[in-house]
N, C-alpha and C positions, 0 to 999 in steps of 0.2 A: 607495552602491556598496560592494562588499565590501572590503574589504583586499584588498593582496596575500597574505595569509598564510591566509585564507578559500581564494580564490582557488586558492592551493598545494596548498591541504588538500584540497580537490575534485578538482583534476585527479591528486595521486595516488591518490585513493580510484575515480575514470572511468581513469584510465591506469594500473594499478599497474605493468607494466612498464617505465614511461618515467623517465627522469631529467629529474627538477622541484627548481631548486634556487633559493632565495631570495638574490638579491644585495642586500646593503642598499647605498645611496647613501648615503656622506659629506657630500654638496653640502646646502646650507641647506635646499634643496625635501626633501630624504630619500625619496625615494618609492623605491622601491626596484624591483627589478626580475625578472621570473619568466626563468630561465638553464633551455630546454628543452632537450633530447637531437632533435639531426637525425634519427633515424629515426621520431620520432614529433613531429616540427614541426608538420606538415600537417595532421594527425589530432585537434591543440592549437588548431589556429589557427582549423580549421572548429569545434571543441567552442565556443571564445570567441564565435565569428560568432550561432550558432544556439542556443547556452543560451538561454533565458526569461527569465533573471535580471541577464545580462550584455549579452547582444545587443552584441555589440564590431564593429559594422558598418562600420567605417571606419577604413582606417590612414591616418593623418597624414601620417605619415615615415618611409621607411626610411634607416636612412644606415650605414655601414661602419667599422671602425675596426680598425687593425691594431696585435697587440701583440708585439714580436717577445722572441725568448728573451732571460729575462736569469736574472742570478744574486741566490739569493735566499738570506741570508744569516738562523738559526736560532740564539736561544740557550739551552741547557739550562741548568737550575740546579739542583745536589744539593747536600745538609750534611753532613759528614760529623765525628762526634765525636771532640775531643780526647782521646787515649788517658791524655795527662796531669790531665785533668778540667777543665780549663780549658773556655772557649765553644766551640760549634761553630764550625765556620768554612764558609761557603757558598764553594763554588766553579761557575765559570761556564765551559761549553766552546760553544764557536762551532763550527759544523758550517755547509757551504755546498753547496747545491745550484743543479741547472740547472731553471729552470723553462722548458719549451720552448714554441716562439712558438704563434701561430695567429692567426685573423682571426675577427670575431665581425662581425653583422649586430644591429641593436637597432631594434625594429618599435614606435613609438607609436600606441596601439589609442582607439579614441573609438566611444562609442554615439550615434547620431544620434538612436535610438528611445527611451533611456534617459535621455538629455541628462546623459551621465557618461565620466566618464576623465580622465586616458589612464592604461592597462595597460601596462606594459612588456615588451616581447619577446625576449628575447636569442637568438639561436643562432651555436656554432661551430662552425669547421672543424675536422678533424683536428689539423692543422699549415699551418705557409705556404709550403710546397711541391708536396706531389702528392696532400695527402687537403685541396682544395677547395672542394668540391663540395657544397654543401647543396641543400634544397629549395626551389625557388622558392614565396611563397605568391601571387602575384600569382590562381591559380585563386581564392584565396581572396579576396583584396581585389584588384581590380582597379588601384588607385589604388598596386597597388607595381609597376608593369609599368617604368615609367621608371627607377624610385631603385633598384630591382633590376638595370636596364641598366647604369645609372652606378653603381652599386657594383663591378660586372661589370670596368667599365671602366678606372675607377679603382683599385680594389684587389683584380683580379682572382680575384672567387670564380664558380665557374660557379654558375647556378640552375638545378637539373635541371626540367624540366616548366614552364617557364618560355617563353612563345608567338612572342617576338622575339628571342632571345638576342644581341646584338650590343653593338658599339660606340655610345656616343653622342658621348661630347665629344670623342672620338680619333680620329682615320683608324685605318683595316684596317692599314695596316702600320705605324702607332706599335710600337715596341716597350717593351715595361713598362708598367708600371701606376703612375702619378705619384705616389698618396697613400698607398701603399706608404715608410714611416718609413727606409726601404735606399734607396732610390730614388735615380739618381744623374742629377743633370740635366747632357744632353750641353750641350758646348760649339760646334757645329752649329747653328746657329741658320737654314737655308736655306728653311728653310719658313715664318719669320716673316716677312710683308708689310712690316711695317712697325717694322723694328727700332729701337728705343733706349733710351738711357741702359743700363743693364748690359746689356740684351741686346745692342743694338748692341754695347759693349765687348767681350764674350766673342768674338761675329760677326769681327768684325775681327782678334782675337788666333786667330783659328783660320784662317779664311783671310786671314792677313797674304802681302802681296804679297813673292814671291821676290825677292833681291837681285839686285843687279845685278851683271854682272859688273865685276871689279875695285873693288868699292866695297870699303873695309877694313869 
Protein backbone atom coordinates (compact mmCIF):
# COMPACT_ATOMS: atom_id res chain seq x y z
CA UNK A 1 0.00 0.00 0.00
CA UNK A 2 1.20 3.52 -0.41
CA UNK A 3 2.30 5.78 2.42
CA UNK A 4 0.37 8.24 3.67
CA UNK A 5 2.81 10.82 2.13
CA UNK A 6 2.36 9.03 -1.42
CA UNK A 7 -1.11 9.22 -0.74
CA UNK A 8 -0.81 13.30 0.07
CA UNK A 9 1.33 13.83 -2.83
CA UNK A 10 -1.45 12.45 -5.27
CA UNK A 11 -4.39 14.01 -4.10
CA UNK A 12 -2.64 17.49 -4.09
CA UNK A 13 -1.45 17.02 -7.53
CA UNK A 14 -5.83 15.36 -8.51
CA UNK A 15 -7.08 18.24 -6.03
CA UNK A 16 -4.70 21.25 -6.24
CA UNK A 17 -7.32 23.40 -4.65
CA UNK A 18 -7.90 21.43 -1.67
CA UNK A 19 -6.18 21.57 1.73
CA UNK A 20 -4.26 18.06 2.26
CA UNK A 21 -2.29 18.15 5.32
CA UNK A 22 -0.23 15.34 6.81
CA UNK A 23 -0.73 14.69 10.68
CA UNK A 24 1.89 12.67 12.07
CA UNK A 25 0.85 10.36 15.18
CA UNK A 26 3.00 10.28 18.27
CA UNK A 27 1.35 6.86 19.50
CA UNK A 28 3.64 3.75 19.17
CA UNK A 29 1.54 2.58 15.82
CA UNK A 30 2.76 6.31 14.12
CA UNK A 31 0.47 6.05 11.23
CA UNK A 32 -0.41 9.12 10.63
CA UNK A 33 -3.13 10.81 9.28
CA UNK A 34 -4.51 12.76 5.84
CA UNK A 35 -6.31 16.37 7.67
CA UNK A 36 -8.63 17.25 4.49
CA UNK A 37 -10.51 20.69 3.91
CA UNK A 38 -14.59 20.11 4.11
CA UNK A 39 -15.26 21.66 0.91
CA UNK A 40 -13.54 19.05 -0.89
CA UNK A 41 -14.14 16.05 1.72
CA UNK A 42 -16.56 14.14 -0.64
CA UNK A 43 -14.72 14.66 -3.79
CA UNK A 44 -11.34 13.00 -1.48
CA UNK A 45 -13.42 10.35 -0.08
CA UNK A 46 -14.94 9.18 -3.68
CA UNK A 47 -11.16 9.75 -5.20
CA UNK A 48 -10.00 6.94 -2.33
CA UNK A 49 -13.23 4.69 -2.95
CA UNK A 50 -12.46 4.39 -6.94
CA UNK A 51 -8.53 4.87 -7.52
CA UNK A 52 -7.22 1.40 -9.07
CA UNK A 53 -4.44 1.60 -6.68
CA UNK A 54 -6.12 2.26 -3.59
CA UNK A 55 -9.80 1.04 -3.81
CA UNK A 56 -10.47 2.21 -0.03
CA UNK A 57 -13.87 0.41 -0.03
CA UNK A 58 -14.68 0.33 3.40
CA UNK A 59 -14.87 2.47 6.46
CA UNK A 60 -14.31 0.73 9.60
CA UNK A 61 -14.98 3.65 11.92
CA UNK A 62 -16.16 6.87 12.12
CA UNK A 63 -15.84 8.49 15.58
CA UNK A 64 -15.69 12.19 16.86
CA UNK A 65 -13.56 14.14 18.97
CA UNK A 66 -13.91 17.50 20.38
CA UNK A 67 -11.07 19.89 20.98
CA UNK A 68 -12.04 22.90 22.58
CA UNK A 69 -9.95 26.30 22.76
CA UNK A 70 -7.03 26.54 24.77
CA UNK A 71 -4.01 28.52 25.17
CA UNK A 72 -0.89 27.82 23.55
CA UNK A 73 2.06 29.07 24.86
CA UNK A 74 5.41 30.06 22.08
CA UNK A 75 9.11 30.49 22.89
CA UNK A 76 11.32 32.84 20.94
CA UNK A 77 14.99 32.85 21.25
CA UNK A 78 17.49 35.62 19.91
CA UNK A 79 21.56 36.56 20.93
CA UNK A 80 22.32 39.44 21.25
CA UNK A 81 26.13 40.63 21.63
CA UNK A 82 28.04 41.87 24.43
CA UNK A 83 28.82 45.55 23.59
CA UNK A 84 31.61 44.90 26.29
CA UNK A 85 33.15 41.71 24.15
CA UNK A 86 32.35 39.45 26.56
CA UNK A 87 29.77 36.06 25.37
CA UNK A 88 26.71 36.53 23.77
CA UNK A 89 24.04 36.17 25.77
CA UNK A 90 20.58 34.33 24.39
CA UNK A 91 17.48 35.67 25.55
CA UNK A 92 14.08 34.01 25.53
CA UNK A 93 10.56 35.91 25.23
CA UNK A 94 7.22 33.77 25.82
CA UNK A 95 4.55 35.02 23.66
CA UNK A 96 0.92 33.33 24.39
CA UNK A 97 -1.81 32.83 22.01
CA UNK A 98 -5.57 31.49 21.63
CA UNK A 99 -5.84 28.55 19.74
CA UNK A 100 -9.71 28.34 19.08
CA UNK A 101 -11.64 25.18 19.60
CA UNK A 102 -13.41 22.99 16.84
CA UNK A 103 -14.69 19.33 16.49
CA UNK A 104 -12.86 16.97 14.05
CA UNK A 105 -14.52 13.54 12.63
CA UNK A 106 -11.41 10.85 11.88
CA UNK A 107 -12.80 8.13 9.08
CA UNK A 108 -10.56 4.59 9.29
CA UNK A 109 -10.55 3.55 5.52
CA UNK A 110 -9.88 -0.45 4.67
CA UNK A 111 -9.68 -2.14 0.99
CA UNK A 112 -11.54 -5.23 0.91
CA UNK A 113 -10.31 -5.47 -2.83
CA UNK A 114 -6.67 -4.72 -1.98
CA UNK A 115 -6.62 -6.56 1.41
CA UNK A 116 -4.93 -3.10 2.82
CA UNK A 117 -5.26 -0.21 5.40
CA UNK A 118 -6.38 1.63 7.19
CA UNK A 119 -6.12 5.21 5.62
CA UNK A 120 -6.84 7.77 7.91
CA UNK A 121 -9.49 10.54 7.48
CA UNK A 122 -9.51 13.68 9.33
CA UNK A 123 -12.08 16.49 8.86
CA UNK A 124 -13.17 19.76 10.74
CA UNK A 125 -15.44 22.12 11.55
CA UNK A 126 -15.16 25.69 11.63
CA UNK A 127 -15.49 26.11 15.23
CA UNK A 128 -17.75 24.48 18.23
CA UNK A 129 -20.30 26.66 17.73
CA UNK A 130 -22.24 27.88 14.58
CA UNK A 131 -19.57 26.71 11.70
CA UNK A 132 -20.59 22.62 12.23
CA UNK A 133 -21.41 21.46 9.60
CA UNK A 134 -19.39 19.19 7.53
CA UNK A 135 -20.18 16.66 4.81
CA UNK A 136 -21.55 13.59 5.39
CA UNK A 137 -19.64 10.74 3.44
CA UNK A 138 -22.03 8.09 4.36
CA UNK A 139 -23.01 8.47 0.06
CA UNK A 140 -19.65 7.40 -0.08
CA UNK A 141 -19.45 4.35 2.38
CA UNK A 142 -22.39 3.36 3.49
CA UNK A 143 -21.16 1.83 6.68
CA UNK A 144 -20.77 5.53 8.16
CA UNK A 145 -24.79 6.17 8.16
CA UNK A 146 -24.89 5.09 12.01
CA UNK A 147 -21.34 6.58 13.49
CA UNK A 148 -22.16 9.80 11.45
CA UNK A 149 -25.76 9.58 13.59
CA UNK A 150 -24.01 9.06 16.78
CA UNK A 151 -21.46 11.58 16.13
CA UNK A 152 -24.48 13.88 15.30
CA UNK A 153 -25.68 12.90 18.47
CA UNK A 154 -23.05 12.95 20.60
CA UNK A 155 -21.00 15.85 19.64
CA UNK A 156 -23.16 17.47 17.75
CA UNK A 157 -21.83 18.18 14.13
CA UNK A 158 -24.53 18.22 11.56
CA UNK A 159 -23.72 15.88 8.18
CA UNK A 160 -25.07 17.80 5.41
CA UNK A 161 -26.32 15.10 2.61
CA UNK A 162 -26.31 12.75 4.97
CA UNK A 163 -29.98 10.25 4.47
CA UNK A 164 -31.14 9.91 8.24
CA UNK A 165 -29.97 12.67 10.05
CA UNK A 166 -31.13 12.12 13.65
CA UNK A 167 -30.66 11.19 17.10
CA UNK A 168 -29.68 7.73 17.99
CA UNK A 169 -28.54 7.05 21.67
CA UNK A 170 -30.72 10.50 22.82
CA UNK A 171 -34.37 11.33 22.79
CA UNK A 172 -35.44 14.33 20.46
CA UNK A 173 -35.59 16.46 23.37
CA UNK A 174 -32.15 15.74 25.26
CA UNK A 175 -30.59 18.74 25.43
CA UNK A 176 -26.74 18.92 24.57
CA UNK A 177 -24.57 16.69 23.34
CA UNK A 178 -22.89 14.40 26.14
CA UNK A 179 -19.14 13.87 24.64
CA UNK A 180 -18.86 17.38 24.25
CA UNK A 181 -15.52 17.95 26.88
CA UNK A 182 -18.06 21.55 28.37
CA UNK A 183 -20.59 19.21 28.79
CA UNK A 184 -22.34 19.61 32.08
CA UNK A 185 -24.30 16.52 33.49
CA UNK A 186 -27.71 17.68 35.08
CA UNK A 187 -28.49 16.60 38.37
CA UNK A 188 -32.24 15.60 37.24
CA UNK A 189 -32.02 12.34 37.05
CA UNK A 190 -36.22 11.60 36.13
CA UNK A 191 -35.67 9.71 33.23
CA UNK A 192 -33.43 7.09 34.73
CA UNK A 193 -35.46 3.79 35.39
CA UNK A 194 -33.52 2.53 37.51
CA UNK A 195 -31.41 4.82 39.45
CA UNK A 196 -28.27 4.08 41.63
CA UNK A 197 -25.40 4.48 43.64
CA UNK A 198 -24.36 8.12 42.34
CA UNK A 199 -27.07 8.46 40.30
CA UNK A 200 -29.54 7.71 42.71
CA UNK A 201 -27.48 10.09 45.21
CA UNK A 202 -27.64 13.06 42.82
CA UNK A 203 -31.77 11.88 42.19
CA UNK A 204 -32.46 12.39 45.70
CA UNK A 205 -30.29 15.49 46.45
CA UNK A 206 -32.34 17.27 43.74
CA UNK A 207 -35.62 16.26 44.62
CA UNK A 208 -35.08 16.06 48.40
CA UNK A 209 -38.43 16.01 50.13
CA UNK A 210 -39.58 19.69 51.52
CA UNK A 211 -39.37 20.04 55.31
CA UNK A 212 -41.84 19.87 57.38
CA UNK A 213 -43.41 22.41 58.82
CA UNK A 214 -41.86 23.40 62.32
CA UNK A 215 -38.98 21.00 61.96
CA UNK A 216 -35.85 23.27 62.97
Amino acid sequence: METPEQIQARLAARFPAAAVTLVPNPAPAGMAALLVDAAHARQIAFFLREDPELKLDYCSNATGIDWPEKEIVETTRSTLADPAGGPPRTIEQKTKRIQPGYLEVVYHLYSMARKHGPVILRVRTGNRTDQVTLPSLTPVWRSCEFQEREIYDLFGITFEGHPDLRRLLMWDEFTGHPMRKDYVEPDDYEWEPTPHEEVLEKAKRHYAAPEKEGTP
